[in-house]
C-alpha positions in Angstrom: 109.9 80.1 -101.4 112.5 78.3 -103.1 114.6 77.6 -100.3 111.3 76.5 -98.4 111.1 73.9 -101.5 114.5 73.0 -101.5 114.4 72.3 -97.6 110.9 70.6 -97.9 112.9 68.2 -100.6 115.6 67.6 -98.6 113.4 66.1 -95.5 111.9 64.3 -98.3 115.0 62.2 -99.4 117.0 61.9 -96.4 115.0 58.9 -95.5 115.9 57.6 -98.6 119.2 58.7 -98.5 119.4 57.0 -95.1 117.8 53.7 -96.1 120.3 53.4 -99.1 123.3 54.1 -97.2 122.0 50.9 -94.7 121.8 49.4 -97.4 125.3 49.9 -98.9 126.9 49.7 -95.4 125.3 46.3 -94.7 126.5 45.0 -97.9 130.0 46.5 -96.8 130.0 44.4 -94.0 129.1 41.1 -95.4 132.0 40.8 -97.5 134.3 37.5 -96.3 137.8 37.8 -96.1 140.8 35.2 -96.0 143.3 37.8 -93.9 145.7 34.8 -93.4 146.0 31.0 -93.7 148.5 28.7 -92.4 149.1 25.2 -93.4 150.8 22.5 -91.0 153.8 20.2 -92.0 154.9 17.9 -89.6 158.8 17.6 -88.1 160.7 15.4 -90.7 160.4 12.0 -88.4 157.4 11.4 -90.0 158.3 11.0 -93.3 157.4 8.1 -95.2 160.0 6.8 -97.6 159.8 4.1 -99.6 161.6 2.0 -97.5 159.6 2.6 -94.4 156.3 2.4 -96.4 157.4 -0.9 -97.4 158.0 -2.4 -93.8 154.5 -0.8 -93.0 152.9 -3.5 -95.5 154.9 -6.1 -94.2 153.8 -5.7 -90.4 150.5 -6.6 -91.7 150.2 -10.4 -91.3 146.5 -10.5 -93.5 148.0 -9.2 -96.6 149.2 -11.9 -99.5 150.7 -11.6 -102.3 147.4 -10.6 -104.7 147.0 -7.3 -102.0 150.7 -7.1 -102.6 150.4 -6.8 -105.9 147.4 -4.5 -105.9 149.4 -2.3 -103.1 152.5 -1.9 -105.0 150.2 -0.9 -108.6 148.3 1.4 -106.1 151.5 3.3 -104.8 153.1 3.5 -108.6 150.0 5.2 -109.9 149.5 7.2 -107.1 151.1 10.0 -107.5 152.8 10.7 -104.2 156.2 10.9 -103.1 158.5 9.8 -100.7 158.1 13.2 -98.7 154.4 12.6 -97.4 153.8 12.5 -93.5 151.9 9.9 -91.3 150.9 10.0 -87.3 153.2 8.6 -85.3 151.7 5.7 -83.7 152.7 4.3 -87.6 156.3 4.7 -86.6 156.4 3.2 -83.2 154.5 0.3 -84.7 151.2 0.3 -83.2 149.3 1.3 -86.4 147.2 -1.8 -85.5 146.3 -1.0 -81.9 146.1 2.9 -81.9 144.4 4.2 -78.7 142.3 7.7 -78.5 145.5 9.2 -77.3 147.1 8.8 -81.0 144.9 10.6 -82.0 144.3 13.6 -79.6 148.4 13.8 -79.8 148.2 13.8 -84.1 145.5 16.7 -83.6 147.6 18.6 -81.0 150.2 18.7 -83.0 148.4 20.5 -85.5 146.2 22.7 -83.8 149.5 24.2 -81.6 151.6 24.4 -84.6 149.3 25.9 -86.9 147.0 28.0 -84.4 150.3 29.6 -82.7 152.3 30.3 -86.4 148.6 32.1 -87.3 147.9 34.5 -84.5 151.5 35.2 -84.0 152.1 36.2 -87.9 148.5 38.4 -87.6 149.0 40.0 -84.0 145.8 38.7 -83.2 145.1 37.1 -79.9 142.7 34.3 -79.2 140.7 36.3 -77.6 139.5 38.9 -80.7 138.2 35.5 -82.4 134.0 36.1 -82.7 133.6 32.4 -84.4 135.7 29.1 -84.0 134.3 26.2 -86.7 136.9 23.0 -86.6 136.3 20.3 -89.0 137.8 17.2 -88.6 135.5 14.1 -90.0 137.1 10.7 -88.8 137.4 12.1 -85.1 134.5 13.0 -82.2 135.2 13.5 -78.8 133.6 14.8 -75.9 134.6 17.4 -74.9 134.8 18.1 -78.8 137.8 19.4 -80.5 136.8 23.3 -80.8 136.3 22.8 -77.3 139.6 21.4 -76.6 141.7 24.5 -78.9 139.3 27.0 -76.8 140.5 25.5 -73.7 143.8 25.7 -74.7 143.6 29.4 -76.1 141.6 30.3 -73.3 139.1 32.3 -75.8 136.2 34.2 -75.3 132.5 32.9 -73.1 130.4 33.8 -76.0 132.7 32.8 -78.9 130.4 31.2 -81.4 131.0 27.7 -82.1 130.7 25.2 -84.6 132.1 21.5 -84.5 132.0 19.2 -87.6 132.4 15.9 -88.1 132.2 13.4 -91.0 131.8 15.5 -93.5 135.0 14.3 -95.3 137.6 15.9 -97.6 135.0 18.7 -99.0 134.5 19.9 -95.2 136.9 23.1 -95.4 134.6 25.0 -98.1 131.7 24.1 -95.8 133.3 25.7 -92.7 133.8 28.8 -94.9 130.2 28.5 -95.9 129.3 29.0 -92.5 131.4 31.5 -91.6 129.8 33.4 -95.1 126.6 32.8 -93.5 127.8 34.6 -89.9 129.0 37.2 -91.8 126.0 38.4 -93.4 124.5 38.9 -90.3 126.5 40.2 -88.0 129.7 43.3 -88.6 133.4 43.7 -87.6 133.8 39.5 -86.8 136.4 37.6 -87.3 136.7 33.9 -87.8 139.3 31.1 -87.3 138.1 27.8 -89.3 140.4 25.1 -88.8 140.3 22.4 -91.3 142.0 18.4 -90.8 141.7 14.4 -90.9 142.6 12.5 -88.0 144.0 9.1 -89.3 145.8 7.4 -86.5 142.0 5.9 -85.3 141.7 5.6 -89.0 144.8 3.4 -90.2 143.2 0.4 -91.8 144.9 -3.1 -90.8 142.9 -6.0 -93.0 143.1 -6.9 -96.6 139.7 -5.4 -98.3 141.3 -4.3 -101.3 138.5 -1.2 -101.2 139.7 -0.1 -97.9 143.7 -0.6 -98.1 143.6 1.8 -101.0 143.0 4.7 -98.7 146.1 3.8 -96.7 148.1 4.7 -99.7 146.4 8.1 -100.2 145.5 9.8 -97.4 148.2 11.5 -95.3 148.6 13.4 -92.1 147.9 17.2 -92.7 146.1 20.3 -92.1 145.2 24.1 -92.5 144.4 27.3 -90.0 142.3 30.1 -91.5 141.5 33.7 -89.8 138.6 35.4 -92.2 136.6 38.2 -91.4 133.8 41.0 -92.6 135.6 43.6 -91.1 136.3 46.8 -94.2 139.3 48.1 -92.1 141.0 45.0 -92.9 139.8 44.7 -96.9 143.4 45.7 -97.6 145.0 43.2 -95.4 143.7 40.1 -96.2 144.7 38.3 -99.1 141.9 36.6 -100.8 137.6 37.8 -100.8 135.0 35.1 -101.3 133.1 36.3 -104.5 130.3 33.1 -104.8 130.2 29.5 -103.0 128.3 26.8 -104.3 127.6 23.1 -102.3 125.9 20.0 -104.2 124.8 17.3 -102.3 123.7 13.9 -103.4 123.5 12.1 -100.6 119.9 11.1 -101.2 121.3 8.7 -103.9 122.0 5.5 -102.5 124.5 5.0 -104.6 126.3 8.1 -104.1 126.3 7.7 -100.5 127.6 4.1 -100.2 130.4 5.3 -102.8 132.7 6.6 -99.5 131.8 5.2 -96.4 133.9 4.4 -93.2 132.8 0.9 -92.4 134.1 -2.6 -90.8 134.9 -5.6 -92.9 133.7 -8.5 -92.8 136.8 -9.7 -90.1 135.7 -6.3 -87.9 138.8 -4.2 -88.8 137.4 -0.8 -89.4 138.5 1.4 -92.6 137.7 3.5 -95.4 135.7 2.1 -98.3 136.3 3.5 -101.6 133.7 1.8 -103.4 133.6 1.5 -107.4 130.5 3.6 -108.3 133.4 6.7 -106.9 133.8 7.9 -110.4 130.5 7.5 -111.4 129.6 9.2 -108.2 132.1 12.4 -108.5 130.9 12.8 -112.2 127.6 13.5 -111.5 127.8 15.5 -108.5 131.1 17.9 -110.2 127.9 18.3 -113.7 125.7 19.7 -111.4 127.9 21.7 -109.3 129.5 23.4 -112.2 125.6 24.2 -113.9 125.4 26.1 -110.9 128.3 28.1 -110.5 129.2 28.4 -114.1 126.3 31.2 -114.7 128.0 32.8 -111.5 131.4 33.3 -112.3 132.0 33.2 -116.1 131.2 36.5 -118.2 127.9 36.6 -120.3 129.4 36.2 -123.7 130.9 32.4 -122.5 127.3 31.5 -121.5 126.2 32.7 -124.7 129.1 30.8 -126.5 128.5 27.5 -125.1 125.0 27.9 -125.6 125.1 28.4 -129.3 127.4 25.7 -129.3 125.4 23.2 -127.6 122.4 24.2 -129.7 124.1 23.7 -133.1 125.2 20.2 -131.5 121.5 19.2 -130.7 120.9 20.6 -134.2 123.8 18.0 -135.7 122.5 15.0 -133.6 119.0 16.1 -135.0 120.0 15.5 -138.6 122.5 13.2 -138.1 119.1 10.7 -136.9 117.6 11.1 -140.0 120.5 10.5 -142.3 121.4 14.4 -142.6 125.0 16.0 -141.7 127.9 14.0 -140.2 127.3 15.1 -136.4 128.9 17.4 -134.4 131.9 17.3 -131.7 131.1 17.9 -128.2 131.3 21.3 -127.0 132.4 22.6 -124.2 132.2 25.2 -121.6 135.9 27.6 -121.9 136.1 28.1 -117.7 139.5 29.9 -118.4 137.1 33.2 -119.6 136.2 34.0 -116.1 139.2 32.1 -114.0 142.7 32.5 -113.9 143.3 29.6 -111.3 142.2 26.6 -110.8 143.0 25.2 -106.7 142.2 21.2 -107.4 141.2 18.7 -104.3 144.4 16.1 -104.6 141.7 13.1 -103.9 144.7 11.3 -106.2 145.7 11.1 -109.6 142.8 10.0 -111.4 140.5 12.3 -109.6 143.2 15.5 -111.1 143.1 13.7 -114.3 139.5 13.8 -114.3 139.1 17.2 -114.1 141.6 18.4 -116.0 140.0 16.3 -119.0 136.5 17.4 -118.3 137.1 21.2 -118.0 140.0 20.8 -120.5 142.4 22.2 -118.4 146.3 22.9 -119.5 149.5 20.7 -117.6 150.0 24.8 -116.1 146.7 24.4 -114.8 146.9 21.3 -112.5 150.5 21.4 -111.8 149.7 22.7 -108.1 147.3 20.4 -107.9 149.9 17.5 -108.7 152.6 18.7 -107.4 150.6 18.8 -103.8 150.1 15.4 -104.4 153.3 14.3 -104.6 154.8 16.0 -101.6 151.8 16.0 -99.5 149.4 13.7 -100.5 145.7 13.9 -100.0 145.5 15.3 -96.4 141.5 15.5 -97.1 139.8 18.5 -96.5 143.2 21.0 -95.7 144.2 20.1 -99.1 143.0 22.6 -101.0 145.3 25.2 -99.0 148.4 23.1 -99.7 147.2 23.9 -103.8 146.9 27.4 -103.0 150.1 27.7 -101.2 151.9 26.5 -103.7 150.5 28.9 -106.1 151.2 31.6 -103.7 154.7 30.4 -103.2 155.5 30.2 -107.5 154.5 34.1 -107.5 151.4 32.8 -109.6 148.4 34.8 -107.7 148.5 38.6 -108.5 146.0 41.7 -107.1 142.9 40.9 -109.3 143.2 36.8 -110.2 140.2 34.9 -110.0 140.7 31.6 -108.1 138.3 28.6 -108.8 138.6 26.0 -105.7 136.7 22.6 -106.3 136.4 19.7 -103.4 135.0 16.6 -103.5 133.4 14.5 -100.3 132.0 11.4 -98.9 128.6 12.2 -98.8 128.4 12.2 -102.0 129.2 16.1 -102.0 131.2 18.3 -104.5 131.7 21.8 -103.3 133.4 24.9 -105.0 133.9 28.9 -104.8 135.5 31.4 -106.5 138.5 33.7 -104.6 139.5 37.1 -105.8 142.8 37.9 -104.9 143.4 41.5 -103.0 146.9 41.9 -102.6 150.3 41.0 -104.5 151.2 37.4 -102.4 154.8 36.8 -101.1 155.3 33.2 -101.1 156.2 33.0 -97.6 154.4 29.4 -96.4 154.5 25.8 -96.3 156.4 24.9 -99.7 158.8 27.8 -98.5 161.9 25.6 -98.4 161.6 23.4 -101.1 159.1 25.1 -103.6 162.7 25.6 -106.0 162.4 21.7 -106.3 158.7 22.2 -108.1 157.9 20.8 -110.2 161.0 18.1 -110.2 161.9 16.9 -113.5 160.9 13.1 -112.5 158.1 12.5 -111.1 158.5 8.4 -111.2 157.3 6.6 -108.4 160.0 4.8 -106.8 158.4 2.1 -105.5 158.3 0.0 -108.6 162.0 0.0 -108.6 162.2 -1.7 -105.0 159.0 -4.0 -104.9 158.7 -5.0 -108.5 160.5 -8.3 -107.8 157.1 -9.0 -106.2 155.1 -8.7 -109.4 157.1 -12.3 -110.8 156.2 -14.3 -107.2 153.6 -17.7 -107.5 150.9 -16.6 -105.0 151.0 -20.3 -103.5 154.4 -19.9 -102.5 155.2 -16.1 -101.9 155.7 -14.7 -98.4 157.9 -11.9 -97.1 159.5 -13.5 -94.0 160.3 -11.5 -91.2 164.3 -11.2 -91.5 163.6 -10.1 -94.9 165.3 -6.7 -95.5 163.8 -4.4 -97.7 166.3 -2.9 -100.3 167.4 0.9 -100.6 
């Protein structure tokens, strides 16, 4: 009788048993994976030195000296170096005549230099690639650009694919996002996002002082990714996606006119960096971190900043009606649930931004600088040249929590949290010169060769064209 019982019980919770084990099995599967990521530096001829950078400005006949002068204070407070990169229709000269081929060549470059390094270093072949999503926001062609690196990989008829366009420098987290989304649908994938800017179309020839700016910051870069869902590969990869988060405030005029690519009023085309940009990033970085803070910071940090805020609503309460002396602004300790933080290099002020708001140490955003000044902003890869260089300092260990944030035109402001699965080598873009890092001055020396301009009567000043610029 008992063994009829037990038997009887045993039918009884094997569809239970079952269900749950679907259940686990699913969720097993809809894990995302980084297994490997490559980032692209061009061949050395496209360095821009400070010399070079200087003859740029002075092939442009529309600039006087006011956009001089506005130029040479943009550069000094930049934050970049002398190492950044540029496509090379800049140094043949024809930055104000750049055809389409410019810029299929700049993207080439990339995609055969990144894609080959990637599969080559994994051992695996174009062909074991489930989903391809390319995102490069300043370039559409036809055929597009996933099309034209499936073409030249020869990859698989039913390859999903996804091909994204001016979603600017926040774009990479949204490929991921996609990929996520794949993931939880279907098993044993595996992904290759690829994530850049095309500038050569982009290169902006006038004098708009809102559209030259972007000249000095954006710079010829880009990153190839290979994640997937698969468990057999848990132990491979090298980082796991624990929680994305995208805010989009594009339904705010304001916010969406802050970034916009956009003739001037002579017809040369170019990126407008308006002035509401702050104002714009600020609100959209609140509400992304109200989102994701409850997500990735432990329950006694919530708590904490709760009290805290109360006590200060308490403070402002008396303070109004003559009681108490106020209270000082609290805030939020990210630090309790993250041990990195990977920064979008959208330029200095945009670094100094955040590391004031989340009151961040110099540790913090020194990858984030020191991408900066070697790279510059290479828009949406650059987030992978941060991580690369914490990879390559030995800073990510089996366990560490990394917090990635990204702005975008839009007005967006993305950001997830990695966990990191395996001790990291190193072995990557900043291989050769990560010993350099960070260098003990970090001067711009551009002041030292144009400042002589800063002293020049605007109804006089011109550079002529025999002028040689100093070394």
């Amino acid at each position: 009788m008992d063994l009829v019982l037990m038997l009887f019980y045993s039918l009884l919770l094997l569809p239970l048993l079952y269900t749950l084990w679907k259940i686990l099995d699913q969720k097993r599967h809809q894990n995302c994976y980084i297994l490997d990521y490559e980032c692209y530096k061009p061949t050395n001829d496209r360095k821009l030195s400070t010399k070079f950078c200087g003859e740029v400005i002075r092939r442009n006949k529309h600039l006087g000296l006011n956009e001089y002068k506005f130029l040479l204070k943009a550069i000094v407070s930049s934050g970049i170096g002398e190492e950044t990169y540029a496509p090379r229709m800049v140094f043949e000269g024809r930055e104000a005549s750049p055809t389409l081929q410019d810029a299929l060549l700049e993207m080439d470059e990339f995609f055969l230099n990144s894609i080959d390094a990637l599969f080559t270093r994994t051992g695996i072949s174009p062909s074991e690639i489930d989903v391809l999503v390319v995102n490069i926001s300043m370039l559409a062609t036809v055929p597009s650009l996933s099309s034209r690196i499936i073409n030249f990989y020869k990859m698989r008829e039913d390859i999903k694919v996804y091909n994204l366009t001016g979603m600017g420098c926040s774009a990479s987290l949204i490929s991921i996002n996609i990929v996520q989304n794949i993931f939880k649908t279907q098993k044993n994938l595996q992904a290759l996002v690829v994530t850049s800017e095309s500038l050569s179309l982009g290169w902006y020839t006038g004098n708009d002082r809102s559209m030259i700016l972007a000249n000095c910051l954006f710079r010829s870069g880009g990153c190839a990714m290979i994640l997937t869902n698969k468990p057999s590969l848990k132990d491979k990869s090298m980082f796991k996606l624990k929680c994305l988060v995208r805010t989009h405030h594009g339904a705010k005029d304001e916010s969406y006119d802050c970034c916009t690519q956009k003739e001037d009023d002579k017809g040369f085309v170019g990126f407008h960096l308006g002035k509401n940009l702050p104002k714009s990033a600020t609100r959209a970085f609140v509400d992304n971190l109200k989102e994701i803070a409850p997500r990735i910071l432990p329950v006694r940090e919530l708590l904490r900043f709760a009290a805290l805020q109360l006590v200060r609503k308490l403070h402002q309460k008396w303070s109004k009606s003559g009681v108490g002396g106020g209270a000082s602004r609290s805030a939020i300790n990210f630090r309790a649930g993250v041990d990195h933080f990977c920064l979008h290099t959208g330029g200095k002020a945009v670094i100094d931004a955040i590391e004031q708001n989340l009151n961040l140490s110099k540790y913090d955003v020194e990858p984030a600088r020191m991408t900066l000044h070697r790279f510059g902003n290479t828009s949406a890869s650059s987030l992978w040249y941060v991580l690369a260089y914490m990879e390559s300092k030995k800073r990510l260990k089996k366990g560490d929590k990394v917090f990635m944030i990204s702005f975008g035109a839009g007005f967006k402001c993305n950001s997830c949290l990695w966990e990191v699965i395996r001790d990291l080598d190193g072995k990557n873009v900043w291989e050769d010169c990560i010993d350099g890092y960070p260098p003990k001055n970090l001067s711009n020396p551009f002041l030292a060769k144009y400042g002589w301009i800063q002293d020049k009567d605007p109804e006089t000043f011109y550079v002529p064209d025999d002028y040689e610029i100093p070394d």
